[in-house]
N, C-alpha and C positions, 0 to 999 in steps of 0.2 A: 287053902285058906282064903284065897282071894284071887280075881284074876288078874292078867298081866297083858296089857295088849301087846297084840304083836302084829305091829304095821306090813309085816313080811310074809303073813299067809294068804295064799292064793287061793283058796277053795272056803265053799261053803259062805257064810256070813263073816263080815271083818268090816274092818272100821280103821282108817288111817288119820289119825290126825298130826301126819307129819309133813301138809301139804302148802303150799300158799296157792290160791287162785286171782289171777289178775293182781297181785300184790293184796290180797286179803288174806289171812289165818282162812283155813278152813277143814271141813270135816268132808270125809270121805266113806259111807255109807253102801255096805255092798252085800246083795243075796246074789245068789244065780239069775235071778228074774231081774231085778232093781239095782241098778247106780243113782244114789243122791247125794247130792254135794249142797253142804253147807256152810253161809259165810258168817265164819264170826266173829270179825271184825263189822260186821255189816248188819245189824239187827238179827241175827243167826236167819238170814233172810236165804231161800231153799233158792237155787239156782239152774239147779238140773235135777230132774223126776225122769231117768231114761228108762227105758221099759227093751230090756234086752235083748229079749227074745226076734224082735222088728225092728229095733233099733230107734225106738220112736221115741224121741222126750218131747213132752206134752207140754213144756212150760213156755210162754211167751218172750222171745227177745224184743226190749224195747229199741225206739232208734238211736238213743244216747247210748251207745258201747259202753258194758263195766270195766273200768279204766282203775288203774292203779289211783285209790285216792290221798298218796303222799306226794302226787304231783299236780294233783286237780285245785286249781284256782277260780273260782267263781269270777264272774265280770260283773258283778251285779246282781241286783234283784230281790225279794222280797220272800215274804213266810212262802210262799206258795211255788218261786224256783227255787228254792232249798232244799225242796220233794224234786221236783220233777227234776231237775239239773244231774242226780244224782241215779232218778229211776232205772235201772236196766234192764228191768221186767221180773220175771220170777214169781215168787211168791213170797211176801214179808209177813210180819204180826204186827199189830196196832192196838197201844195200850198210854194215853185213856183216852185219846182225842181222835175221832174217826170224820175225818174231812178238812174244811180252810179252817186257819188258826181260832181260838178261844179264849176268851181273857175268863181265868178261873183262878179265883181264892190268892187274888194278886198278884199272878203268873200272868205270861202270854204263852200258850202254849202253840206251837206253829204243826203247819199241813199234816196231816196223821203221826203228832207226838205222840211219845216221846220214844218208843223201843227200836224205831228203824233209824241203820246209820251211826247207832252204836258199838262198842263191843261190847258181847256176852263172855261169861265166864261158862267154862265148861267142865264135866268127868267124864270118863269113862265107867260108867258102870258095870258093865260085861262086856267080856271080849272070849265068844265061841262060837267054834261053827255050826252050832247051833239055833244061836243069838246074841244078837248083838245090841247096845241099850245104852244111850249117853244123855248123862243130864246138862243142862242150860239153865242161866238165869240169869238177869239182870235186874238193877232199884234206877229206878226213873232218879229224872235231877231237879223236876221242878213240882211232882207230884210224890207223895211217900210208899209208890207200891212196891214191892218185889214180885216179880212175875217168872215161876221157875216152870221148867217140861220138861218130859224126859220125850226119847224119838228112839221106837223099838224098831228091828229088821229081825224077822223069823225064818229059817232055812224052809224054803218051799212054798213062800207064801207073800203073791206082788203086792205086795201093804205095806205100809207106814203108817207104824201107830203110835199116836199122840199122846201125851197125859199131861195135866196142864192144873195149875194151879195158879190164882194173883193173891197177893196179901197184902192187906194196909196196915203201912209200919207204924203212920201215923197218928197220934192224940186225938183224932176229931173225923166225925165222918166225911167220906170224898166221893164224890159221883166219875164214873167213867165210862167208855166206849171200850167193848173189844171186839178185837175181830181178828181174823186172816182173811189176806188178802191174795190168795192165786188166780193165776192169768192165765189161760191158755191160750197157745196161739200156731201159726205155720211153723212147717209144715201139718203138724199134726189137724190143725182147725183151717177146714173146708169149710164149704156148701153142702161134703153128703153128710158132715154132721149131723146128728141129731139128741137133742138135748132132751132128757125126762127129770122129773120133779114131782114128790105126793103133791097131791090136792092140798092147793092152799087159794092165799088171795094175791094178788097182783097188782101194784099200783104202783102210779106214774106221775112225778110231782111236774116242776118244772123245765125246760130246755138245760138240763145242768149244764153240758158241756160245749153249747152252741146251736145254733138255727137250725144243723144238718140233721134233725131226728124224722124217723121214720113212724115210733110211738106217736100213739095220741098223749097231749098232756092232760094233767088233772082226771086221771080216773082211778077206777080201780074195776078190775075183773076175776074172773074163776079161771085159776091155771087150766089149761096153757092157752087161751081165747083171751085177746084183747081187744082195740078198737087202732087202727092204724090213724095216721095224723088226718087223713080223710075222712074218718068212720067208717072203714069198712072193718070187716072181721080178720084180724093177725094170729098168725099160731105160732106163736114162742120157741116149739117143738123142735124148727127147721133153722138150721142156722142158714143163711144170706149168705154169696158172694159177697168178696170183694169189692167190688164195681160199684155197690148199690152206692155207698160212697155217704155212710151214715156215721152216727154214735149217739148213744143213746143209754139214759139208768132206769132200772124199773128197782120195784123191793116185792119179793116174796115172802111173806109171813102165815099165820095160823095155820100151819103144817103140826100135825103130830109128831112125827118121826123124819131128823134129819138128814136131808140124803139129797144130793145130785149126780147128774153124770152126763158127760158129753160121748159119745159115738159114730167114729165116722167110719161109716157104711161101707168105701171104698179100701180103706186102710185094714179093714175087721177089727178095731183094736179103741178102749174107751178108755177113759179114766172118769174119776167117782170120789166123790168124799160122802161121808157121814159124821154125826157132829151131837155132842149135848144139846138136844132142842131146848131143854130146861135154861142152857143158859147162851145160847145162840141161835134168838128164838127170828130172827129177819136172814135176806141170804139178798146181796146186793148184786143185782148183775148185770153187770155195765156190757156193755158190746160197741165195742170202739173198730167199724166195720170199713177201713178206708176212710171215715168221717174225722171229724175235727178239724175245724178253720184257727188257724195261726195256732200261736204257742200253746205248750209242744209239740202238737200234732202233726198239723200241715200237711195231714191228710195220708199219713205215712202208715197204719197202723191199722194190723188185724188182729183181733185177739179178743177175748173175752173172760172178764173177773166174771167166778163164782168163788162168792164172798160169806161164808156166816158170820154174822156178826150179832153182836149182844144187844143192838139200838139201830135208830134209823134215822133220817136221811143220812148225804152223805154231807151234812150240813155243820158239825163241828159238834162239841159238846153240850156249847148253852142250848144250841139250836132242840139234842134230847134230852137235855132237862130238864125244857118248858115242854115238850111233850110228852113226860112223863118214861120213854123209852131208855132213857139212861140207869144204867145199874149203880146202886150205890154199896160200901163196907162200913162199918164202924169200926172202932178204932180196935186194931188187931185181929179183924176179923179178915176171914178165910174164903173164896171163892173156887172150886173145883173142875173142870171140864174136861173131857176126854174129844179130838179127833182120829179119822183114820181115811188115808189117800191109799186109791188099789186103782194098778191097772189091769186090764178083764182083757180078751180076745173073743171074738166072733160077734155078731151081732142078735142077741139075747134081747129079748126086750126085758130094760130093766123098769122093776117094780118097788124095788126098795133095797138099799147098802144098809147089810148090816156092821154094827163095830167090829166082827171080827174079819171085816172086809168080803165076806161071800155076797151073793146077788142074791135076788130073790125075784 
């Protein structure tokens, strides 16, 4: 009639959510290929993407350790340490405010409000070995969405696939940001990296995150050619050491078909999303390369967001308002998206992720 999970099988796909991590609720997500854990107490924000087979989890650890946070005390601070104090890297979702806080519809809404940092409600929806398929959701507290997903694991196949719905509960229309936001980082993110992206455009606003960029500011280019802070020719393609001692945001848009993927040469082993370009039509991607001067970097930090996201800069909500790049619902209305994360081996040159996670 219905399934029954059972935390206690060891083969095939299963699903435990009888775990705590770091003193967080969390889920535990498992084919033969894929271990992913997830926190939900914590924005159901993905913590580990390991890839079994090599033993390689692809996700960035920040330098603030995730600490049990029924002991974590803030000293201080403002909209913008309330994110960072708390970040531990990974990959979270951001629903409606994508960057520094917003004063919206009589709210202050603060650093990528409001779904990271909360708890999500969760099911289990299947539990075989098979497949395996658990829903999430959570309603914001100072905006009226509900934003529910469900996260499928298939026997024999290294993908994570996404389904994603927001809803506005609310009487009156309401503009928003969405996005995810994953990081990769070491071990997995080298120098023999190499990143691919369809043909889109490329553009570079200002020093967002400090003096130390390598980007030229105020442009825009033809994937993957830009202009280095020199003018000379940059190829996006190559990730950078360490050493270069940068950080840096570009945005990726007018792509047809949503797809990235990082590749490192040395390791043979990439990871890759694809994405409703219909409604995560920009792809944010910050490269935080040993750069950043004082809080909270201090220069500690390798890793790299590749971000789809529904709007653009990383400038808050008023900021895609006035540019037209914010998505808006009316009252009761329904917004749809589907993602999917696949780890690959050898080095393929990839041309396009499709949703059911194959390369092309």
């Amino acid at each position: 009639m219905f399934d029954i999970p059972n935390p206690q099988r060891h083969y095939g796909c299963r699903i435990n959510d009888q775990i705590q991590w770091s003193g967080y609720r969390a889920l535990l997500l498992q084919n033969e290929q894929l271990q992913i854990v997830v926190l939900l107490d914590k924005g159901s924000e993905i913590v580990q993407f390991l890839y079994k087979p090599l033993d390689v989890d692809f996700l960035w650890r920040a330098p603030n350790r995730l600490g049990d946070h029924t002991h974590f005390v803030p000293a201080g601070g403002d909209q913008n340490s309330s994110f960072f104090d708390r970040w531990s890297g990974g990959w979270f979702e951001v629903l409606p405010n994508g960057g520094p806080k917003a004063e919206y519809k009589g709210s202050t809404l603060g650093f990528f409000a409001e779904t990271i940092n909360v708890p999500w409600e969760y099911r289990i929806l299947e539990d075989r070995p098979e497949q395996v398929s658990v829903a999430l959701w959570v309603r914001t507290y100072r905006t009226p969405f509900l934003l529910q997903k469900t996260l499928t694991l298939k026997l024999g196949v290294p993908a994570l696939f996404i389904e994603e719905q927001v809803t506005n509960e609310g009487h009156e229309p309401v503009d928003f940001m969405w996005g995810h936001h994953p990081v990769v980082g070491e071990p997995f993110l080298d120098a023999s990296c190499v990143i691919s992206a369809p043909d889109c455009t490329v553009e570079i606003f200002d020093d967002e995150d400090g003096p130390d960029h390598r980007m030229g500011l105020h442009q825009k280019g033809q994937w993957p050619i830009i202009k280095d802070r020199d003018g000379k020719p940059m190829d996006l393609r190559q990730m950078p050491p360490k050493n270069i001692r940068t950080m840096d945001n570009c945005y990726l848009y007018g792509f047809k078909d949503g797809w990235i993927s990082v590749q490192n040469g040395d390791k043979g082993v990439g990871f890759g999303l694809a994405w409703d370009a219909e409604v995560f039509r920009y792809v944010w991607m910050w490269q935080a390369l040993g750069g950043g001067l004082g809080y909270p970097w201090y220069g500690r930090t390798y890793g790299m967001g590749i971000e789809p996201w529904s709007s653009y800069p990383c400038s808050g909500l008023n900021a895609a308002v006035a540019n037209g790049t914010s998505r808006q619902l009316g009252p009761g209305a329904t917004m749809t998206a589907w993602l999917t994360a696949v780890a690959f081996e050898g080095s393929p040159e990839v041309t396009k992720i499709n949703r059911d996670g194959t390369l092309a």
